[in-house]
Every structure is written in structure tokens, then in C-alpha cells.
C-alpha positions in Angstrom: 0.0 0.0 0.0 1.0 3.3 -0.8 1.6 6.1 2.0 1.3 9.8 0.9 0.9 12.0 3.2 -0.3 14.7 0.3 -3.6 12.1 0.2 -4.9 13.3 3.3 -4.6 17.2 1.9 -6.2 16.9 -1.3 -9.2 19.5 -2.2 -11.2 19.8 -5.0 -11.5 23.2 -6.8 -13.9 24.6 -9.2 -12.6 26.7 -12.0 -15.9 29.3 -11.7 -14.7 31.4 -14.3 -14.0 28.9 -16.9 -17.9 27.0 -16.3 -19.7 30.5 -16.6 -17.6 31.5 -20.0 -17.8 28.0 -21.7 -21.1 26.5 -20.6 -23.1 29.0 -18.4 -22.9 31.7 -21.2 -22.1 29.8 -24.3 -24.7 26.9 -23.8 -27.8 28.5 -21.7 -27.4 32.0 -22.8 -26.8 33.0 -18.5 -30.3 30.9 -18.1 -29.9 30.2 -14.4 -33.1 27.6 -15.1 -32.3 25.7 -18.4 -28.7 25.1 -16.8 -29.6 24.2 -13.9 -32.1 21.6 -15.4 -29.3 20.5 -17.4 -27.5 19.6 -14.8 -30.2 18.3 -12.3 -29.4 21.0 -9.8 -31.7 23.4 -7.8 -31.4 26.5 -9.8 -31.4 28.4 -6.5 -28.0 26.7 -5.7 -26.4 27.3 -8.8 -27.3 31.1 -9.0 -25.8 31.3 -6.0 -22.6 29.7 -7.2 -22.3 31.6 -10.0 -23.1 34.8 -8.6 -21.9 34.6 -4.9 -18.0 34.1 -5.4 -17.4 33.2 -2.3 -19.6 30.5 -2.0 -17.8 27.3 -2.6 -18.8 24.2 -4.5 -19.1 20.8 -2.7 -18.7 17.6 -3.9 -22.2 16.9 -4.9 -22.1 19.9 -7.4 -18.8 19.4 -8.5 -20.4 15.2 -9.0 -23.4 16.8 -11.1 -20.5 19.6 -13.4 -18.7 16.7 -14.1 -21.6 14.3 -15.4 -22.9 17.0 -17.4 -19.1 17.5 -19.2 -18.9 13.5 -19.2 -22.6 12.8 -21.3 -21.6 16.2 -23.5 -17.9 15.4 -24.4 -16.4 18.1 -22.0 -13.6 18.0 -20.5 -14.6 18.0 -17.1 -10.8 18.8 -16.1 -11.7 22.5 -17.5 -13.6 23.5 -15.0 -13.0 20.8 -11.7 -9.0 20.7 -10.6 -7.2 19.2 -8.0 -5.4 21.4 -5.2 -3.4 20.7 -2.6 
């Protein structure tokens, strides 16, 4: 087995800039509803992470960002990173 102690101190980030641009803007014209629908997500939620900067996205969101990318041939990578 493997020991890192790096693995205990690994986050995930969400490139917010990036998923407004490419698929908040480009795809649902800044339609808080359709993407949100899109991505079976409250659209209360994801106004709020678009538009609150400082709100953070959990896993659950970052789970549903990286389906959508996955069924539309995104790169998911784009817009959900690794930090440490």
C-alpha cells in the first residue's frame, strides 16, 4: 500500500470562471433555469454559485458539473482541478 501523506490534503476546486464562460454563457445564454435543469441542480443553488463568489462548490455539485461535461464530451478537467 501506498503512504502519501499529500492524500490526506487533497481538495477539490472549481474553475468558476471557466464553467460561466464555456457553458453557463455559451450553452444557456446565463439561463440560471435551463442550466440548472441541465445539470439536475436546484437553480437556487447554482445562481448562488455563480453569482456569490465566495460560495464554494461541494462535492455533490462538482459530481453533477462533471456528469454533465462526461454525457456532453467536456472535459470536465476544465472546470474541476485538484489542489493541494
Amino acid at each position: 500500500m501506498i503512504e502519501d501523506e499529500d492524500i490526506d490534503h487533497i481538495f477539490l476546486g472549481f474553475n468558476r470562471r471557466a464553467f460561466i464562460q464555456d457553458i453557463f454563457e455559451k450553452e444557456f445564454n446565463a439561463n440560471v433555469r435551463k442550466c440548472a435543469m441541465a445539470m439536475d441542480m436546484v437553480p437556487n443553488y447554482l445562481r448562488d454559485l455563480i453569482y456569490t463568489p465566495t460560495r464554494g462548490a461541494g462535492n455533490k455539485t462538482l459530481s453533477h458539473i462533471f456528469r454533465y461535461c462526461k454525457k456532453t464530451g467536456k472535459n470536465p478537467e476544465l472546470y474541476i482541478f485538484i489542489k493541494k
